[in-house]
C-alpha positions in Angstrom: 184.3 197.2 110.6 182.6 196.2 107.5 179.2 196.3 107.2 177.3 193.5 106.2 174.9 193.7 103.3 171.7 192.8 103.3 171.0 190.2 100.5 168.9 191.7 98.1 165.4 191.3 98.0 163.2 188.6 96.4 161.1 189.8 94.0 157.5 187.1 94.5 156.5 186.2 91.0 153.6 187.7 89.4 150.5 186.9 90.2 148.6 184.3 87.5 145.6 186.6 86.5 142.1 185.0 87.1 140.0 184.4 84.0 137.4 187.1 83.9 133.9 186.0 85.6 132.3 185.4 82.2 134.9 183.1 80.9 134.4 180.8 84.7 130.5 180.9 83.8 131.1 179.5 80.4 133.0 177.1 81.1 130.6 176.0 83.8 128.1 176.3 81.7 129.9 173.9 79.2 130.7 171.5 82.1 126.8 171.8 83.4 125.9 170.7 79.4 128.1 168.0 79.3 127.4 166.2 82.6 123.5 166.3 81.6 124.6 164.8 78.1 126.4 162.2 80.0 123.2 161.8 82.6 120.5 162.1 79.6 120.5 158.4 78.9 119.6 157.4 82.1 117.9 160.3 83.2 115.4 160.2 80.2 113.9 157.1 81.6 113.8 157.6 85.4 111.8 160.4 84.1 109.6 159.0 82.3 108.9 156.2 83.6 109.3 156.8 87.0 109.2 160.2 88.2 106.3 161.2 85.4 104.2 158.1 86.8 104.4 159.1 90.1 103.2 162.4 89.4 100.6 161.3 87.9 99.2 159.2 90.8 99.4 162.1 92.5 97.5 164.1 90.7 94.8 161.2 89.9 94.7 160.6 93.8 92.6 163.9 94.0 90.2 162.6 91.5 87.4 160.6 91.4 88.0 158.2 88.2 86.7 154.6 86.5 89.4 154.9 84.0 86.7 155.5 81.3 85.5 158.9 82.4 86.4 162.1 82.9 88.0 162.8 86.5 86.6 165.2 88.6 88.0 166.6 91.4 87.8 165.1 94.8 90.3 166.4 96.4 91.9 164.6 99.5 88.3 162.8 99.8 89.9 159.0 98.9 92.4 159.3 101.3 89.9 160.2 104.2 87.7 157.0 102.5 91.0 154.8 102.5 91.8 155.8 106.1 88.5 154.6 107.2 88.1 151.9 105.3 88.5 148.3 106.8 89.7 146.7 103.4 93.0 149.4 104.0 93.5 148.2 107.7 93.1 144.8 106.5 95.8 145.1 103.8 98.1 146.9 105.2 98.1 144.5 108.8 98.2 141.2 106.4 101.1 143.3 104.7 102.6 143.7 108.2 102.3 140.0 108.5 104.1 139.0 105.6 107.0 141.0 106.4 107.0 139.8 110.2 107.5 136.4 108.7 109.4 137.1 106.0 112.0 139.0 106.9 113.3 136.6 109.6 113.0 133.8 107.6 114.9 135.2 104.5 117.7 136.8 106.1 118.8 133.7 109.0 118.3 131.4 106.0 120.5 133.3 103.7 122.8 134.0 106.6 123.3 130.1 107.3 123.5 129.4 103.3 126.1 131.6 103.3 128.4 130.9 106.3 127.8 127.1 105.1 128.8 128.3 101.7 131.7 130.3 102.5 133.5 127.4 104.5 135.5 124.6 102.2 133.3 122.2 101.2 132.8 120.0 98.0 131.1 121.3 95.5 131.1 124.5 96.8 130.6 126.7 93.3 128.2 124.5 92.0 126.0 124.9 95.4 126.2 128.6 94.9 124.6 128.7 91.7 122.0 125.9 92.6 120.7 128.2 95.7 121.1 130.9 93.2 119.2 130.0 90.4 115.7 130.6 91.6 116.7 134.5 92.2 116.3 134.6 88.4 113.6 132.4 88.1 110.3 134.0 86.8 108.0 134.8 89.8 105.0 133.3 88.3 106.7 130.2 87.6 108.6 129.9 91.1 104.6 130.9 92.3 102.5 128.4 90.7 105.3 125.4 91.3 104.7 126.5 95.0 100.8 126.6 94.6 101.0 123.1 93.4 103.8 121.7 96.0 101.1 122.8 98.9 98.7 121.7 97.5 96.0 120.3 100.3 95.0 117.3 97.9 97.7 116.5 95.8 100.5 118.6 96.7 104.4 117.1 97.2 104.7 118.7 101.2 102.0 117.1 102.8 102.4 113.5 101.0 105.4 114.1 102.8 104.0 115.1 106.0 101.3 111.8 105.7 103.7 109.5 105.4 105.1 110.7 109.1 102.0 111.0 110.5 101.1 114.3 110.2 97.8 115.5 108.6 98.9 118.7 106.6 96.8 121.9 106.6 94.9 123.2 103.7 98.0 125.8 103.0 96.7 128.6 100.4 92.7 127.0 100.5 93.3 127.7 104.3 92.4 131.8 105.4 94.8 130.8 108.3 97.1 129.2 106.0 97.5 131.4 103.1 100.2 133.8 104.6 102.4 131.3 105.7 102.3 129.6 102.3 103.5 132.8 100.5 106.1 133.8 103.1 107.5 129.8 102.8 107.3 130.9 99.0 108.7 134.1 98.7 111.5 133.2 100.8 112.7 130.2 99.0 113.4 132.6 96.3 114.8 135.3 97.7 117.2 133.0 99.7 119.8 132.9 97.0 119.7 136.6 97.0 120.6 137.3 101.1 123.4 134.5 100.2 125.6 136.3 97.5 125.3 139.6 99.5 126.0 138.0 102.7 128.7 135.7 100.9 130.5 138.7 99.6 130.8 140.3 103.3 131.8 137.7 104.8 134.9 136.9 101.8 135.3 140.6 102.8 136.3 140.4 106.4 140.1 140.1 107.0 141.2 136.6 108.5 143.7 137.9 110.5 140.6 138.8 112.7 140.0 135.0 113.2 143.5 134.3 113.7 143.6 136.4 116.5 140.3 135.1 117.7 141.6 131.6 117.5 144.4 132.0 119.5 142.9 134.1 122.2 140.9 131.0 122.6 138.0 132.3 121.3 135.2 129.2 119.9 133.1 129.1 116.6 129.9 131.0 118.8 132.2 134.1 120.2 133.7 134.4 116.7 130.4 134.4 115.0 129.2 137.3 117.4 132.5 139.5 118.0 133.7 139.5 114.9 131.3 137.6 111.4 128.6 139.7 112.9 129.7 143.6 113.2 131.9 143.4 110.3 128.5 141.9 108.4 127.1 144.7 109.7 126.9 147.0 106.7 126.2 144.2 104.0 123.3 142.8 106.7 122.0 146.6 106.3 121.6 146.3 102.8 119.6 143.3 102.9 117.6 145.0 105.6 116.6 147.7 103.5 115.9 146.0 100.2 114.3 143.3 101.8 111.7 145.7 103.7 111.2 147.7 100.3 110.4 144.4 98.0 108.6 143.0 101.2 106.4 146.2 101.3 105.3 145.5 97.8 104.7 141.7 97.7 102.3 141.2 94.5 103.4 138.7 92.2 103.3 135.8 94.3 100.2 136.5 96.2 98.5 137.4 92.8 99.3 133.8 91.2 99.2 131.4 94.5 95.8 132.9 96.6 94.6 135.9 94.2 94.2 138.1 97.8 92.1 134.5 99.3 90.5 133.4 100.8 87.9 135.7 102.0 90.9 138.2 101.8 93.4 136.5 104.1 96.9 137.2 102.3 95.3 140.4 100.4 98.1 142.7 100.7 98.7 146.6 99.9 99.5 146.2 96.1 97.1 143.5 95.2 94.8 146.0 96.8 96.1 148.6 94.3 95.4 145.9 91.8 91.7 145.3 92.5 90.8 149.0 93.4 91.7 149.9 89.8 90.9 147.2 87.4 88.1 145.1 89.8 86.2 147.9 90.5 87.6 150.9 88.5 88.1 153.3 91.4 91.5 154.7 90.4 91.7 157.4 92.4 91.5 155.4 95.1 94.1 153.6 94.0 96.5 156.3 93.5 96.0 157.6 96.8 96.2 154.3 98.5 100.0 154.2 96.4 100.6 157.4 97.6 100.3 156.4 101.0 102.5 153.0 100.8 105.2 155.1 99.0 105.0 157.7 102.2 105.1 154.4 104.3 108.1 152.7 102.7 109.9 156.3 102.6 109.7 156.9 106.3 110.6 153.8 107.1 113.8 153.7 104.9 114.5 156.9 106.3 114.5 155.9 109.9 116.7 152.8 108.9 119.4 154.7 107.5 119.0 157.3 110.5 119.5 154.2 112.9 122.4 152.5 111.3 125.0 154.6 112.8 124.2 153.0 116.3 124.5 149.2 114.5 126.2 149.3 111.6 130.2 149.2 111.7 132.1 150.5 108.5 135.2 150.1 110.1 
């Protein structure tokens, strides 16, 4: 018998050596260089005007300061005052207020705009920007064409109201008034806002989904809530959030319509801020109370974004 050879044996190619360690922390090093060149333009900014700022606050929190002079060291004394003070409590609850009201309002509002908008009707694109256009108005302006639309005397809304029989309340002259007149306000503006987001989710969700909805029988209410609402899900998180952050630090409008009135009825966190510091030149104060609305808006951003796996469908 003839024995069989063995084929011969494959010689594995040689082994690519690695760069020496000093070459890989070079070129790292180069990388590192290049990303923070990349980054600097932006990064020079947030820094400065941001992160630099905030430090600051910080650090003037601990002090005891009228913005003329010197600080001197206080330590965590203003946020023991601001604790106890009722002006905080006051703030912060009428802050609470505005977003109870607020919220709501702004995001059902945008959410019918856009459903309405999102269906084929005439004049759809003008519509669009028309609901839009106030998003890019100037506060101020957008504020004082509100002040004067409620106003008690002369004011557009409650001509309107008189001529139905109505007698219309004293809006921002009114302490129980005043909130309601800057969350009708603030709304209106931000309306346009909740719409595009909400618009683009919806233009997002696949219309197969409806299809199938449609001929499982399926009517306009089930559709809305199986299927427009969970695949909103992620774009009605993102209004969420945003809206709670801007809502959290309402100034602008509250500044121009009421000024904190009356008798501090719609006085809010940041035109609290705002007086502290320039009314009565206790900026240390001021700082700290910041501080403590920052810590505020963190945590509860954080427990948003903890709690949107249990609501919020990426699929």
């Amino acid at each position: 018998m003839t024995a069989v050879e063995s084929p011969p044996a494959v010689k594995a190619p040689p082994a690519t050596p690695r760069p020496p360690a000093r070459g890989r922390r070079s070129r790292r090093a180069r990388y590192a260089i290049t990303v923070l060149i990349f980054l600097l333009p932006s990064a020079l900014p947030l820094v400065m005007f941001t992160l630099y700022p905030m430090v600051g606050a910080l650090w003037t929190s601990l002090h005891s300061w009228n913005l003329l002079s010197p600080m001197q060291w206080v330590g965590f004394d203003n946020y023991v005052k601001l604790v106890k003070d009722p002006a905080t409590h006051r703030a912060f609850l009428n802050t609470l207020y505005y977003l109870v009201g607020y919220l709501p309002l702004v995001y059902f509002g945008g959410l019918a705009l856009a459903l309405a908008l999102n269906s084929r009707i005439p004049a759809r694109n003008l519509l669009r920007g028309v609901y839009f256009l106030p998003v890019v108005t100037s506060w101020i302006v957008v504020a004082l064409v509100w002040r004067w639309l409620l106003n008690p005397d002369i004011g557009i809304v409650n001509f309107v109201l008189g001529l139905v029989g109505i007698d219309g309340p004293g809006w921002w002259t009114d302490p129980a008034w005043a909130m309601p007149s800057i969350i009708i306000a603030s709304a209106w503006k931000d309306l346009g806002f909740v719409m595009i987001i909400l618009l683009a989710g919806l233009q997002a969700i696949p219309t197969d989904l409806y299809e199938a909805a449609r001929v499982d029988g399926a009517g306009p209410w089930r559709r809305l809530v199986s299927i427009t609402m969970p695949m909103l899900s992620p774009s009605t998180f993102f209004v969420v959030v945003i809206s709670l952050i801007n809502g959290f630090q309402v100034f602008d409008q509250v500044y121009a319509m009421t000024g904190g009135g009356p008798a501090g009825a719609s006085t809010v966190v940041v035109q609290q801020i705002y007086d502290l510091t320039f009314r009565y030149g206790r900026a240390g104060e001021a700082s700290a109370l910041s501080w403590m609305l920052f810590l505020l808006v963190l945590v509860v951003t954080i427990v948003q974004i903890r709690g949107q796996k249990k609501w919020v469908n990426y699929a």
